[in-house]
C-alpha positions in Angstrom: 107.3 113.9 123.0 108.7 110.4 122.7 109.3 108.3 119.7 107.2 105.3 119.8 108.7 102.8 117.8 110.6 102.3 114.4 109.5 99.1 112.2 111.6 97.8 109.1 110.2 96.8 106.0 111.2 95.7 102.6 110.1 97.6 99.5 107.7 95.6 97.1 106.4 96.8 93.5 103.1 96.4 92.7 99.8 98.0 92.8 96.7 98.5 94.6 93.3 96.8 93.3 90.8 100.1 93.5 88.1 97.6 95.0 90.3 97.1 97.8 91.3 99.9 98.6 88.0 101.0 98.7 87.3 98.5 101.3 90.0 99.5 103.1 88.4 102.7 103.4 85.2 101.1 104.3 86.7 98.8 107.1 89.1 101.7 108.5 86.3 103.9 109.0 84.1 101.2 110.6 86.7 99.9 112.9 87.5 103.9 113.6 84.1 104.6 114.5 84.1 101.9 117.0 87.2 102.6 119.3 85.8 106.1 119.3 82.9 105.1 120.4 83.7 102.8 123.0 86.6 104.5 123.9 87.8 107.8 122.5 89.7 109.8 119.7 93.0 110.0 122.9 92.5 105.8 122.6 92.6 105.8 118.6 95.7 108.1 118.5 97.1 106.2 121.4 96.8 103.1 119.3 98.0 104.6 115.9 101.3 105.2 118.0 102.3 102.0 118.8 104.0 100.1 115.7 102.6 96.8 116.8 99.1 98.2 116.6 99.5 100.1 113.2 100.9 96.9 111.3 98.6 94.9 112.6 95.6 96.9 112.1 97.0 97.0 108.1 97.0 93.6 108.0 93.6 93.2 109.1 92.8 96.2 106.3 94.0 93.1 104.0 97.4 94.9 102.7 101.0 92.7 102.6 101.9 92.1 106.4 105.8 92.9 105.5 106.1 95.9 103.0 106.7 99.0 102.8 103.6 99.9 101.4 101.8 99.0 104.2 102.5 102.8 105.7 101.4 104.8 103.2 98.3 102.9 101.8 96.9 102.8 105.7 97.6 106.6 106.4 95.9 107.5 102.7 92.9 105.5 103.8 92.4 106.8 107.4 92.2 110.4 105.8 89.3 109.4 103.6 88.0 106.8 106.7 88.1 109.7 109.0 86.4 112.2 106.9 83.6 109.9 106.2 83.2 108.8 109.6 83.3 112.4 111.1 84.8 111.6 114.2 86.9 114.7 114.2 90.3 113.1 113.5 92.5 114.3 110.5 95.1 113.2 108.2 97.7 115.8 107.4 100.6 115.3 105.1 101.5 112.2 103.5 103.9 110.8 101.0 106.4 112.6 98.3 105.4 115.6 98.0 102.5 115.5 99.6 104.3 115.7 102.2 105.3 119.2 102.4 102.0 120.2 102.3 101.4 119.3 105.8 101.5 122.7 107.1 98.9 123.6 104.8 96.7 120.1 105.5 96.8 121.5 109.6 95.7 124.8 108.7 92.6 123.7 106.3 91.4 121.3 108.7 92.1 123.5 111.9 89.7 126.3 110.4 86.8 123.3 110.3 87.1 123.1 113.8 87.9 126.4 115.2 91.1 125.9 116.6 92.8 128.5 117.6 96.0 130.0 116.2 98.6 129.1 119.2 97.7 125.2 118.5 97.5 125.6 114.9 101.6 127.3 115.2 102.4 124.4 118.2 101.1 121.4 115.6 102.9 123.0 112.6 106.0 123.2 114.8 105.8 119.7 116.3 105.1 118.2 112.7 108.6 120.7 111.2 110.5 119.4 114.7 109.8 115.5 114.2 110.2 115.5 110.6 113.9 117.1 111.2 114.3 114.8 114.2 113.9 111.2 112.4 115.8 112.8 109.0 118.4 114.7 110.6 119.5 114.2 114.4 119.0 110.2 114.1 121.1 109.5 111.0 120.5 105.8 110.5 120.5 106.5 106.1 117.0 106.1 106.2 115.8 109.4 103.9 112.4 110.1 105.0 109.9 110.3 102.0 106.5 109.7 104.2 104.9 112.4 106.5 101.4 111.9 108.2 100.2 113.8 110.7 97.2 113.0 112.5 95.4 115.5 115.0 92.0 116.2 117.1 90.4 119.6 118.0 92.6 119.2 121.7 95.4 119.9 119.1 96.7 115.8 120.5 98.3 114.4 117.6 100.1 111.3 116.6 102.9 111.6 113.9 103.7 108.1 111.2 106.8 108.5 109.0 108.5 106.4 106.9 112.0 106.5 105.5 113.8 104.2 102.9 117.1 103.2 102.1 118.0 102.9 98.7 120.9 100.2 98.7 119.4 97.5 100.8 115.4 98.4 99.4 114.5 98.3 103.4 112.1 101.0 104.8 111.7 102.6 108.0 108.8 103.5 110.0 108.9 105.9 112.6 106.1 106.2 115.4 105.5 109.6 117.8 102.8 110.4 120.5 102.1 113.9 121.6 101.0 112.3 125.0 105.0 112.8 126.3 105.8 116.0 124.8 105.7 117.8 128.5 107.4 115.3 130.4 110.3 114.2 127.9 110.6 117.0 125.5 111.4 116.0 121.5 114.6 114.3 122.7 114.8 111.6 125.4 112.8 109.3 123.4 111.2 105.5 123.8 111.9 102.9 120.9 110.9 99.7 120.1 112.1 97.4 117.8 109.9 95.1 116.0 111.8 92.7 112.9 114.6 93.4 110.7 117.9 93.9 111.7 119.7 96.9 114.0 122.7 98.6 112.4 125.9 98.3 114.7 126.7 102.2 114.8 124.2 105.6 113.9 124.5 109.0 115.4 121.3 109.6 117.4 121.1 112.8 118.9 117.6 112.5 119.9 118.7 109.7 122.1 118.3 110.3 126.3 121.9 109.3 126.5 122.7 112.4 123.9 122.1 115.2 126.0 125.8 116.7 126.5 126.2 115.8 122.9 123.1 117.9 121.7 124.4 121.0 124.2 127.7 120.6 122.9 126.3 121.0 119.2 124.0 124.2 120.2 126.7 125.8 122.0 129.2 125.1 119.0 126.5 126.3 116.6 126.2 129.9 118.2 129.5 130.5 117.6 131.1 132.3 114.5 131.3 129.9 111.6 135.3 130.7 111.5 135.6 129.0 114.4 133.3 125.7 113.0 135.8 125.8 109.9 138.5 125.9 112.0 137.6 122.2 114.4 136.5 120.8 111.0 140.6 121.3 109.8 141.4 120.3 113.2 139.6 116.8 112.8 140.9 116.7 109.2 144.4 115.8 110.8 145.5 112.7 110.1 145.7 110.9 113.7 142.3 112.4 114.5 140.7 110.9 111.0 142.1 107.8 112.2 140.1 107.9 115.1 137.2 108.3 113.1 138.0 105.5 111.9 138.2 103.2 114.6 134.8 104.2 115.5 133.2 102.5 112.6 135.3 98.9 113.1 132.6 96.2 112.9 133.0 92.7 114.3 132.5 89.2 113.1 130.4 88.8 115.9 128.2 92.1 115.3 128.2 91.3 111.6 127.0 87.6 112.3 124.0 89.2 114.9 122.7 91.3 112.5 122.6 88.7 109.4 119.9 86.5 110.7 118.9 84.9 107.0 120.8 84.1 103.8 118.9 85.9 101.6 119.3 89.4 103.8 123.1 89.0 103.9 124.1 91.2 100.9 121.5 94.0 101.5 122.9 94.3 105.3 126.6 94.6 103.5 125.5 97.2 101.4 123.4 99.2 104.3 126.7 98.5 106.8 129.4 99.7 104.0 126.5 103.0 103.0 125.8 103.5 106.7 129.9 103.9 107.6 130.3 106.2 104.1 127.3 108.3 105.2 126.9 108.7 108.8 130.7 108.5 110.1 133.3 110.3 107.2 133.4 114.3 107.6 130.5 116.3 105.3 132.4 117.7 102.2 130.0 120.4 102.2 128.5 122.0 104.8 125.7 125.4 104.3 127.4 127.9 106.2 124.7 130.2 105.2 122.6 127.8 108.2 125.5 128.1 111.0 125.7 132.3 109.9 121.6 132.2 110.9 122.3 130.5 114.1 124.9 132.9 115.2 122.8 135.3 114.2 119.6 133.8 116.1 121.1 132.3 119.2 118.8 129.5 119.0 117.9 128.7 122.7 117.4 125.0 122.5 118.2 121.8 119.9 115.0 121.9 118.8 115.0 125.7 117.8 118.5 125.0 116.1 117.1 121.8 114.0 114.4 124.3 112.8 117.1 126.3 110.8 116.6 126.4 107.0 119.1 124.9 105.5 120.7 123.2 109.0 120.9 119.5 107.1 122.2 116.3 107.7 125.8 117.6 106.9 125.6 120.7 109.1 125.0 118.3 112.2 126.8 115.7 111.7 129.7 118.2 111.5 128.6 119.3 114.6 128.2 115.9 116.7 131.9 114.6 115.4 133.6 117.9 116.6 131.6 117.4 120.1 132.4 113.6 119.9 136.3 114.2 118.6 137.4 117.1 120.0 135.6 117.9 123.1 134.4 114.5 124.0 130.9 115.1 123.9 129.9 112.0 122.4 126.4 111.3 121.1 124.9 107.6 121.1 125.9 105.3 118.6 122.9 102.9 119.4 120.6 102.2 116.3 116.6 102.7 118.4 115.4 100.5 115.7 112.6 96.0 117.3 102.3 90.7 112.5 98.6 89.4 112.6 96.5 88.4 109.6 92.9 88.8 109.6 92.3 88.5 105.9 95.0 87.5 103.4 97.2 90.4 101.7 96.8 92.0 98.4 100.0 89.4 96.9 98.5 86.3 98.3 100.6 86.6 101.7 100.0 84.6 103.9 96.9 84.2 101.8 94.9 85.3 98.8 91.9 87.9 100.1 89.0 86.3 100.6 86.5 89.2 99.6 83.4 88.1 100.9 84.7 87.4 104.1 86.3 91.1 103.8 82.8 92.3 103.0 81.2 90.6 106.0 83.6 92.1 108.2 82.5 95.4 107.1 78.9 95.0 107.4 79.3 93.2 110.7 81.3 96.7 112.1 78.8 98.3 110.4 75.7 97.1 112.1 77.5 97.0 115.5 78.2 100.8 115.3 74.4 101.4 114.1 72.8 99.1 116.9 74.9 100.9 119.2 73.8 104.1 118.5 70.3 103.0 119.2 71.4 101.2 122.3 71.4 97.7 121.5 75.1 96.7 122.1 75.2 92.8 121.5 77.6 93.0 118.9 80.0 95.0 120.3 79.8 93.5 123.7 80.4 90.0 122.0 83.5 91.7 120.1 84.7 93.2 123.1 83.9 89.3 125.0 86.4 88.1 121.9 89.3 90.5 122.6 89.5 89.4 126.3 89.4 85.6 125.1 92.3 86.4 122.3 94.1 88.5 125.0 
């Protein structure tokens, strides 16, 4: 499994007009029908993967090319677009609480398809594991509040989640592809960066470079939680808090990379000064009752450990500063974190929507797909002529 990309985007207010939404529906579900017909459902999940692909294909849904909420508009259409176009792609999960009902989204839509109950327990594991891996081994302060996971009968799946961070309003969108999970496990993960700005220090144990780091963690983990209290005092000590310390220094230089425009200069301050308070100071509280289950379970790999109830933010980050402090098991400190317009966004950026040429569009997909079907392929070969001009 690799991570695909993370995208940054500020939070806007406002709400969704119901007729476009319901052409957003329309339009996802036309354009869905099409790469699955000329290509395949592996292509569409392929492409819902890559963060370039999933903004732009919002922005040509009409929605704001730089907010947040671009994520969770697109994700709540594809589930209806899907369904309608019954290509045999789901939606599971979704925002808030929604959610947590993911589990329960892969289970109702596994029964219309017959899977089986060893892919229904491998999705509903890979969707607990990557949830826990964005919100828990990469601290970044980026509180995930988004969830979708979308799935075929072949049990392939594609996972988009979104985090925000309250002082700076920024969110955070997080892209995985089941296409790696053999090869590269959970953990030795691919990003891309696309806008915004990188922090200069997070803990990222699902980093490639983390490995000894993560080991260190599991093998501290399945010991007694005396033993956990007693590093925790150890790195309490004055000269080692001052290390701590000096891991969180910030340069000029760092500080001037990272503020690229005026207006973004305070918000970076206040993520910089949360990010230090968050990620890098000692947890006050820890739930031991999560490092007693451990011990108890022997958990065999980072994955099964992350699975714990109750094994939080606080529980590993205690866990990766006594393997960074004390037995020099250091995790990375590099934040993983890198737009086309088709027709307008739904605040007038870069333009108003123009709603007849949004219908057009539609009907133009619409008939394409249809004549298709019946074997006359003009349309889409012209389309397909006008993505090797554009490439």
């Amino acid at each position: 499994m690799s991570l695909r990309g993370i995208a940054e985007l500020p939070l806007h207010y406002g709400k969704m007009p119901r007729w476009l939404y319901a052409d957003m529906v329309k339009l996802a579900e036309a354009i869905s029908k099409i790469i699955v017909f000329e290509y395949s459902k592996k292509e569409m999940l392929k492409r819902l993967s890559d963060p370039f692909w999933f903004q732009a294909f919002g922005c040509v849904l009409g929605f704001d090319w730089h907010s947040s909420g671009l994520t969770t508009t697109v994700t709540a259409a594809l589930r209806e677009a899907f369904l309608k176009a019954n290509i045999g792609l789901f939606v599971a999960g979704g925002k808030g609480k929604t959610s947590k009902k993911t589990p329960e989204h892969i289970e109702k839509y596994a029964e219309r398809i017959n899977m089986s109950e060893k892919k229904i327990g491998m999705l509903k594991f890979a969707s607990k594991i990557i949830a826990k891996t964005d919100n828990v081994a990469l601290q970044d302060s980026y509180e995930l509040y988004h969830h979708a996971f979308i799935f075929d009968e072949n049990a392939r799946y594609v996972v988009v989640q979104q985090g925000m961070n309250e002082f700076s309003s920024y969110a955070r969108r997080y892209h995985w592809l089941y296409d790696d999970i053999n090869e590269r496990g959970f953990f030795n993960d691919v990003h891309k960066i696309i806008t915004s700005f990188k922090l200069p220090k997070v803990i990222d144990l699902a980093s490639q470079k983390s490995q000894e780091a993560r080991k260190e963690c599991l093998d501290l983990a399945k010991e007694k939680t005396s033993l956990i209290k007693k590093e925790l005092q150890a790195l309490k000590l004055p000269e080692k808090q001052k290390t701590l310390h000096e891991w969180i220094e910030i340069s000029q230089e760092e500080l001037r990379n990272a503020i690229i425009e005026k207006e973004k200069r305070q918000r970076i301050k206040k993520l910089i000064l949360q990010s230090e308070h968050e990620i890098f100071t000692l947890p006050k509280k820890l739930n031991w009752n999560a490092f007693k289950e451990a011990y108890e379970k022997n958990p065999k790999d980072f994955a099964e450990l992350l699975s714990i109830r109750g094994m939080g933010k606080a529980n590993i980050r205690a866990l990766a500063l006594i393997s960074a402090l004390i037995y020099g098991k250091e995790p990375s400190w590099k934040d993983p974190s890198a737009y086309s317009f088709a027709h307008g966004g739904k605040d007038g950026v870069p333009y108003p929507i123009n709603k007849l040429r949004y219908e057009k569009s539609i009907q133009l997909l619409h008939d394409a797909i249809k004549n298709a079907e019946i074997g006359k392929r003009e349309k889409l070969n012209a389309l397909r002529r006008l993505e090797s001009f554009l490439g």
